[in-house]
ZADREN-299626 format. One record per residue (C-alpha): x, z, y; residue in three letters. Coordinates in steps of 0.1 Angstrom, whole numbers, always signed. Example, Ala and Ser with C-alpha at 12.3 -4.5 7.8 and 13.67 -1.06 7.14 Angstrom:
! ZADREN-299626
@X +123 | Z +78 | Y -45 | r ALA
@X +137 | Z +71 | Y -11 | r SER
//
This chain:
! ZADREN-299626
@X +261 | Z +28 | Y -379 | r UNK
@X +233 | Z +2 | Y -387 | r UNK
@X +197 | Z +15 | Y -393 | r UNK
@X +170 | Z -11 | Y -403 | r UNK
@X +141 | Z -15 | Y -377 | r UNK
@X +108 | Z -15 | Y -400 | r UNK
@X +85 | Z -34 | Y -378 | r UNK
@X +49 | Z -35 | Y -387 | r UNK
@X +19 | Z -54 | Y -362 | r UNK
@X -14 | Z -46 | Y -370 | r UNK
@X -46 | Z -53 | Y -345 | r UNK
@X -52 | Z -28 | Y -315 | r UNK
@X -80 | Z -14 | Y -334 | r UNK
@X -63 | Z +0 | Y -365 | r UNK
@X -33 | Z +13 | Y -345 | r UNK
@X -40 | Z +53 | Y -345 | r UNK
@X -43 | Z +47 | Y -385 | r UNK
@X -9 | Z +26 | Y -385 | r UNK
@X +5 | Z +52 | Y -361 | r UNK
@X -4 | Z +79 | Y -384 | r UNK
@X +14 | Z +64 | Y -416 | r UNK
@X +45 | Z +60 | Y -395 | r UNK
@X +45 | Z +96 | Y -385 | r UNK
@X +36 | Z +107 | Y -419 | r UNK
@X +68 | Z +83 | Y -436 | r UNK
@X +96 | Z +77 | Y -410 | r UNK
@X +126 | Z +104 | Y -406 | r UNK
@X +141 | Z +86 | Y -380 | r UNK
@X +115 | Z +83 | Y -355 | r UNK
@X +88 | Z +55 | Y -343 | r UNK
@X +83 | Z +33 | Y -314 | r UNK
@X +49 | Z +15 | Y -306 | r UNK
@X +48 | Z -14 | Y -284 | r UNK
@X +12 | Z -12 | Y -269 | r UNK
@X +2 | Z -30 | Y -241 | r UNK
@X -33 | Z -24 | Y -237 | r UNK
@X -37 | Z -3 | Y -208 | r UNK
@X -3 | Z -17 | Y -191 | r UNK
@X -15 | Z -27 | Y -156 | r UNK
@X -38 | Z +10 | Y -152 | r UNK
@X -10 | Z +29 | Y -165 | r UNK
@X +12 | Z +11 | Y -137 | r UNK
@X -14 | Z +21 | Y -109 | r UNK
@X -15 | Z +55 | Y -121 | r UNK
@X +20 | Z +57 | Y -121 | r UNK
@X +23 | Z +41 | Y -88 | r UNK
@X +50 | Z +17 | Y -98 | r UNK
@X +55 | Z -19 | Y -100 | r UNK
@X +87 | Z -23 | Y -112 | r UNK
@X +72 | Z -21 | Y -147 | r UNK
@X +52 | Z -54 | Y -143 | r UNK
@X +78 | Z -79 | Y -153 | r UNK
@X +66 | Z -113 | Y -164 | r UNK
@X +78 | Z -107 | Y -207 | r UNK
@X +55 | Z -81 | Y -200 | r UNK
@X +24 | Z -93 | Y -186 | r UNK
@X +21 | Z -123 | Y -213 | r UNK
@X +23 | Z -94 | Y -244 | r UNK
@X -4 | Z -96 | Y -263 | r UNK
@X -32 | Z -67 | Y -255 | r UNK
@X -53 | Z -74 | Y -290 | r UNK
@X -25 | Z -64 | Y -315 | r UNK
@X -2 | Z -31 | Y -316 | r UNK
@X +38 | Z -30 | Y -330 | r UNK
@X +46 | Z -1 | Y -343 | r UNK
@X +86 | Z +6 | Y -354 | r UNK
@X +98 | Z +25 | Y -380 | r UNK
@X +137 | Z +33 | Y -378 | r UNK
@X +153 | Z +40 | Y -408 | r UNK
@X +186 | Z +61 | Y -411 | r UNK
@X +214 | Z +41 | Y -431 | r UNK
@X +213 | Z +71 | Y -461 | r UNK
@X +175 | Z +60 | Y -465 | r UNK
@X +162 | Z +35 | Y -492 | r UNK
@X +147 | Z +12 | Y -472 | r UNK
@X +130 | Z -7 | Y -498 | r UNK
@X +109 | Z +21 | Y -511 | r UNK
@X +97 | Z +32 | Y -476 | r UNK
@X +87 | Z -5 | Y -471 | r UNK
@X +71 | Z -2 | Y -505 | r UNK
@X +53 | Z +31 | Y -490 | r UNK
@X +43 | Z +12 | Y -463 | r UNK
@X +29 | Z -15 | Y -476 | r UNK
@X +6 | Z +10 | Y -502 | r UNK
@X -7 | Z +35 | Y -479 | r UNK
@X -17 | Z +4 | Y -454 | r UNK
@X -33 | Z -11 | Y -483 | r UNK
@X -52 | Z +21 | Y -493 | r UNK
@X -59 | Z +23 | Y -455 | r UNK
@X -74 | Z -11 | Y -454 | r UNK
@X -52 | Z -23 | Y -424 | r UNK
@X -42 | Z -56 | Y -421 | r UNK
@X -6 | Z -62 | Y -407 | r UNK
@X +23 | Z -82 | Y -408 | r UNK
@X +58 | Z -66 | Y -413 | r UNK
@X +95 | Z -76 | Y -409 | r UNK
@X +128 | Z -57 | Y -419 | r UNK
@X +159 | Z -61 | Y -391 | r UNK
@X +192 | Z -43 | Y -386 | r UNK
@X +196 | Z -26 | Y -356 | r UNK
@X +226 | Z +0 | Y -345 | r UNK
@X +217 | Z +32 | Y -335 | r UNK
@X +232 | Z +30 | Y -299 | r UNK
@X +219 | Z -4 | Y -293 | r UNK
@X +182 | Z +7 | Y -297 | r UNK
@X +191 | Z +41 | Y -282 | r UNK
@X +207 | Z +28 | Y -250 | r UNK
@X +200 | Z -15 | Y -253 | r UNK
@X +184 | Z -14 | Y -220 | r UNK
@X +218 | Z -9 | Y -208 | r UNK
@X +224 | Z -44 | Y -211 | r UNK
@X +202 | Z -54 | Y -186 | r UNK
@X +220 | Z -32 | Y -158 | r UNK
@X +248 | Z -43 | Y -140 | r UNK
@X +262 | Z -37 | Y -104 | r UNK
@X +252 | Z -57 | Y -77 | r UNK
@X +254 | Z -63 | Y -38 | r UNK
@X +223 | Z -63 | Y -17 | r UNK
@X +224 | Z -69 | Y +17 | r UNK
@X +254 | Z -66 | Y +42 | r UNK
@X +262 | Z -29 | Y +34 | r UNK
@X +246 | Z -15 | Y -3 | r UNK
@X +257 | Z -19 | Y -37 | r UNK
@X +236 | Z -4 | Y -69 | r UNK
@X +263 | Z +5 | Y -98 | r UNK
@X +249 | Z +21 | Y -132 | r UNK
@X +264 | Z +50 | Y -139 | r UNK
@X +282 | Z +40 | Y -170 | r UNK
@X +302 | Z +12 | Y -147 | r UNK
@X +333 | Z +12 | Y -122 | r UNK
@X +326 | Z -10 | Y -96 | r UNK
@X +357 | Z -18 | Y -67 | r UNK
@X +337 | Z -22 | Y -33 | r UNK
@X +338 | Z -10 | Y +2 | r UNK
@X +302 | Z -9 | Y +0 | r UNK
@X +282 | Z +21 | Y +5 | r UNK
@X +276 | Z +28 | Y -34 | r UNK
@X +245 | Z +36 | Y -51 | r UNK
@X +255 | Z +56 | Y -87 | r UNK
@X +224 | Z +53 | Y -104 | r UNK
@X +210 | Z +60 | Y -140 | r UNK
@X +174 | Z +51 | Y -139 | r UNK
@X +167 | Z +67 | Y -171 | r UNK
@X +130 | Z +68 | Y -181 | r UNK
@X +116 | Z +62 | Y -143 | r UNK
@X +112 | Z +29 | Y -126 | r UNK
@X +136 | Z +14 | Y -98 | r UNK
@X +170 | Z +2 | Y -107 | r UNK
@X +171 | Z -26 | Y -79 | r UNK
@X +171 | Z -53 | Y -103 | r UNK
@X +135 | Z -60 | Y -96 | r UNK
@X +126 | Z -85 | Y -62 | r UNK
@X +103 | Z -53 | Y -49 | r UNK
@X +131 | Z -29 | Y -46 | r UNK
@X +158 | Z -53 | Y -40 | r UNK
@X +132 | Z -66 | Y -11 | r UNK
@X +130 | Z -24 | Y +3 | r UNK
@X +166 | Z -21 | Y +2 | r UNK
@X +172 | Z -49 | Y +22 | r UNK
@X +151 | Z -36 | Y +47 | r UNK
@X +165 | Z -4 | Y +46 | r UNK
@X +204 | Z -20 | Y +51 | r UNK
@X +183 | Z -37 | Y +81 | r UNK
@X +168 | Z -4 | Y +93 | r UNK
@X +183 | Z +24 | Y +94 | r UNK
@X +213 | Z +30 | Y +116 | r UNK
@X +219 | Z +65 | Y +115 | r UNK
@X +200 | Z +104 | Y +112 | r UNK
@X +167 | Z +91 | Y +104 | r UNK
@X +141 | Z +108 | Y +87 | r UNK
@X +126 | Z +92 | Y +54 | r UNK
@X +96 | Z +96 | Y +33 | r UNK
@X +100 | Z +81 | Y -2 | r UNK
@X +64 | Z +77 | Y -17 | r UNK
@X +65 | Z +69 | Y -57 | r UNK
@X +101 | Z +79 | Y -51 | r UNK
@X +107 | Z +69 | Y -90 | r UNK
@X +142 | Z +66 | Y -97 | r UNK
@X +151 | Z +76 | Y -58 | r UNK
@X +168 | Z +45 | Y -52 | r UNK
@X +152 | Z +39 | Y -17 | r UNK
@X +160 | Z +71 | Y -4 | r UNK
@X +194 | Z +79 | Y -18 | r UNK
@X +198 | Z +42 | Y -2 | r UNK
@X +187 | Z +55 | Y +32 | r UNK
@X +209 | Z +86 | Y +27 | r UNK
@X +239 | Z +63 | Y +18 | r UNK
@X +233 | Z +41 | Y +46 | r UNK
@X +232 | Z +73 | Y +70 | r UNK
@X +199 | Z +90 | Y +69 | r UNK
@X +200 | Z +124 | Y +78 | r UNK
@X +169 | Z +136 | Y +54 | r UNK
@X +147 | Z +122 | Y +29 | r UNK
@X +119 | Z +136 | Y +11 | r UNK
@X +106 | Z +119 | Y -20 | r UNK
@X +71 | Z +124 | Y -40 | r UNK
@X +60 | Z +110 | Y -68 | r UNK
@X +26 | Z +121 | Y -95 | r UNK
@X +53 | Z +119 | Y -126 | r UNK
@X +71 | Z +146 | Y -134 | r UNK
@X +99 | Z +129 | Y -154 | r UNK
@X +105 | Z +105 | Y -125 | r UNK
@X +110 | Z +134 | Y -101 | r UNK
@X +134 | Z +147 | Y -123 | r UNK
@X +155 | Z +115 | Y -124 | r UNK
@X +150 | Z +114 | Y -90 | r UNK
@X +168 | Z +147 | Y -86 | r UNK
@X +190 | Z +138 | Y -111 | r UNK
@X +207 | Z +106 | Y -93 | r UNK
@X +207 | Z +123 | Y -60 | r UNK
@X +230 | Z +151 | Y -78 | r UNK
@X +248 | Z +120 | Y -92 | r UNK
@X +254 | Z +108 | Y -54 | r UNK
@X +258 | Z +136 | Y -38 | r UNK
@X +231 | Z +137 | Y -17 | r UNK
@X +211 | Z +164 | Y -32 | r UNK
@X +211 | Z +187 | Y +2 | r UNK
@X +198 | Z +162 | Y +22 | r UNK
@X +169 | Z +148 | Y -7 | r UNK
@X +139 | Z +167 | Y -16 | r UNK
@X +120 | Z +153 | Y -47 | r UNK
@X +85 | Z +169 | Y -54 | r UNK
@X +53 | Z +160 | Y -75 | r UNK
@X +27 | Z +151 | Y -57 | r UNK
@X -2 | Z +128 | Y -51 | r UNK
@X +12 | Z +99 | Y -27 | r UNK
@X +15 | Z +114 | Y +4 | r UNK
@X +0 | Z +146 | Y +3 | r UNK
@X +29 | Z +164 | Y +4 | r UNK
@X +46 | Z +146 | Y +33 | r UNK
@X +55 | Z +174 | Y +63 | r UNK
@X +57 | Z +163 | Y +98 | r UNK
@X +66 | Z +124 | Y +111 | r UNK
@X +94 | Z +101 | Y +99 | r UNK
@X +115 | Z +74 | Y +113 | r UNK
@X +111 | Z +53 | Y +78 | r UNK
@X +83 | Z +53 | Y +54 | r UNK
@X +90 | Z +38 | Y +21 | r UNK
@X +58 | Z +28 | Y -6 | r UNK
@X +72 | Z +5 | Y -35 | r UNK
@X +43 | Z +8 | Y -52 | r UNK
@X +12 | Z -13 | Y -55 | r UNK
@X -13 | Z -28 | Y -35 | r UNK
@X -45 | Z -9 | Y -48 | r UNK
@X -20 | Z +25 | Y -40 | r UNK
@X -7 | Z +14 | Y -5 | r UNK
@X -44 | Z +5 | Y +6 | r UNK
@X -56 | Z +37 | Y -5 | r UNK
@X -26 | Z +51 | Y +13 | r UNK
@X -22 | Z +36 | Y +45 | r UNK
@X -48 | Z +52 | Y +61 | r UNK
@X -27 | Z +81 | Y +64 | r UNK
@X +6 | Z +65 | Y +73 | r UNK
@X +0 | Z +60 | Y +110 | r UNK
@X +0 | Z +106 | Y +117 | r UNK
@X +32 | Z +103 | Y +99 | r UNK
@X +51 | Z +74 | Y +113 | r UNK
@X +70 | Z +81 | Y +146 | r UNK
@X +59 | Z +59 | Y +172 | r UNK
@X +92 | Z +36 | Y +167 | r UNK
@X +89 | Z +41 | Y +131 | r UNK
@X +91 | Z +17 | Y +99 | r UNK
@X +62 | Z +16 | Y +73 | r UNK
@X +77 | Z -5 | Y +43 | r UNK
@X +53 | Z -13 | Y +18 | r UNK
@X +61 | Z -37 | Y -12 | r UNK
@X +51 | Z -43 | Y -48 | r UNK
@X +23 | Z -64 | Y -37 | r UNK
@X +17 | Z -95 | Y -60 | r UNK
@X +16 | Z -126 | Y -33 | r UNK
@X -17 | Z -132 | Y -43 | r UNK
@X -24 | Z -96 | Y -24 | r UNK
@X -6 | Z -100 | Y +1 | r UNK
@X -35 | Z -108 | Y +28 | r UNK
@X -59 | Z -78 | Y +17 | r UNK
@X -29 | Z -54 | Y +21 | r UNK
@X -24 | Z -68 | Y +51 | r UNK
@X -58 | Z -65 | Y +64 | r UNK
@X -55 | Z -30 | Y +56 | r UNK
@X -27 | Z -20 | Y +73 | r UNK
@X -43 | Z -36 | Y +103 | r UNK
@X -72 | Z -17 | Y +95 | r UNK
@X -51 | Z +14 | Y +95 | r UNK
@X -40 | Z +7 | Y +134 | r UNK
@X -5 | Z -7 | Y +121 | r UNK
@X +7 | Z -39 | Y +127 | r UNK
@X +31 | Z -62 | Y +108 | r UNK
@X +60 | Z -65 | Y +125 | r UNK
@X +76 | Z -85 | Y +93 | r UNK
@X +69 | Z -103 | Y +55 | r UNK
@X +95 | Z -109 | Y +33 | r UNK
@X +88 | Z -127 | Y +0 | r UNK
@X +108 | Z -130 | Y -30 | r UNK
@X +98 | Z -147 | Y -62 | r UNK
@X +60 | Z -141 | Y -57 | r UNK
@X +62 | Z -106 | Y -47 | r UNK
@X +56 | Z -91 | Y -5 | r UNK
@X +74 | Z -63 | Y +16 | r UNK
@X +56 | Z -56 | Y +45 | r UNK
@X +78 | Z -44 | Y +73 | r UNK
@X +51 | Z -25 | Y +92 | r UNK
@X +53 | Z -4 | Y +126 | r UNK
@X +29 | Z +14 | Y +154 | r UNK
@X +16 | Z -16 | Y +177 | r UNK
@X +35 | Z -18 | Y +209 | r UNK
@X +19 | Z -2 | Y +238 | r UNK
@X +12 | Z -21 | Y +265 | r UNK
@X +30 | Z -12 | Y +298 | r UNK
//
């Protein structure tokens, strides 16, 4: 079934107004590409895997907003519409007219998802895809939340993890998003994970793949502010994150990591990589390991060895 994408780009300033003529005029709901706020909202989300390159070089000073119009619709006059209550509004835009199916901008995304191997053991398969592997498979549908694998920091964490863990560890998941880390842990033979995260919707995806691989007894997902709600010590501590969140973090880590414990902290921008470092030092943690991919750290982190 083709709709038509309406798509109107206006300047930041007048985008509550174009927003608001959208609402008022579209049936078939709106999208608005604004990237003003993109790397706070990332830090308040705690998750890197947002920050791809196409996104960073949007433009901040203009807004896009999308108007997607159902095939019984008259497209013309709600263009026309458009174009006269702008006008009245006294916003300046540009606006283009495309066809677009409804389950390609309802599920496009898609597209960019595809099974894959990482390391000697894992492999990541999207839900909507067979995959024939002796691997230990992670079924994941990332939904809404952040971590599907594809991106070098989480594809960096679950190397380490195939690395790590070897069997009845205890992991803590911080920014947990999609729960790809620790269902990976479970997979690989963890024998509990806890997961936290501050958004809601990504500790319900969370939840949501760990029903989806059958790990949902053994994987606790719960909101919360970093670390705050860890409980006790753990064998692996996981923060794909970024580097403003695992300094402000790391302080803490050391009461929670047992003494042969890993802290893995990634979705630090190489540029970053020595402050972080100087702050897990700081902490009273030392870096045991840095692996770089593509500009972007994991630090493989542990308790210093004690001297005999």
């Amino acid at each position: 079934m083709d709709w038509t994408d309406i798509k109107l780009t206006v300047p930041a300033r007048f985008s509550d107004t174009a927003e608001a003529i959208a609402t008022g005029i579209s049936g078939g709901g709106i999208y608005i590409e604004d990237y003003r706020d993109l790397e706070s909202q990332v830090e308040a989300i705690a998750h890197v895997d947002l920050i791809e390159q196409d996104l960073l070089d949007k433009k901040r000073d203009e807004v896009i907003v999308h108007l997607y119009i159902a095939p019984d619709e008259n497209v013309a006059e709600i263009a026309d519409l458009m174009r006269d209550r702008l006008a009245r509004a006294e916003v300046p835009y540009t606006m283009a007219l495309e066809g677009v199916r409804q389950e390609d901008w309802e599920n496009g995304w898609k597209q960019y998802y595809h099974a894959m191997d990482i390391g000697a053991r894992l492999a990541v398969v999207p839900s909507w895809e067979q995959y024939d592997t002796d691997r230990a498979v992670i079924t994941l549908d990332p939904g809404m939340a952040f971590g599907t694998g594809t991106h070098e920091t989480t594809a960096l964490c679950l190397t380490v993890l195939d690395e790590t863990v070897h069997g009845g560890e205890r992991v803590l998941d911080i920014g947990t998003g999609s729960g790809i880390l620790a269902i990976a842990a479970l997979k690989l033979g963890a024998a509990e994970a806890e997961g936290v995260d501050i958004d809601p919707m990504c500790v319900r995806t969370a939840g949501e793949n760990a029903a989806r691989n059958g790990v949902t007894e053994h994987f606790k997902v719960l909101i919360g502010d970093l670390s705050d709600k860890a409980s006790g010590t753990y064998d692996i501590i996981c923060a794909n994150i970024v580097a403003n969140a695992i300094k402000a973090l790391v302080p803490g880590v050391p009461a929670l990591l047992k003494k042969d414990g890993v802290f893995m902290a990634s979705g630090i921008i190489d540029t970053r990589r020595d402050e972080v470092i100087e702050a897990v030092k700081a902490a009273g943690l030392c870096v045991r390991q840095v692996k770089e991919k593509n500009g972007w750290v994991c630090l493989v982190c542990g308790h210093p060895a004690r001297e005999e």
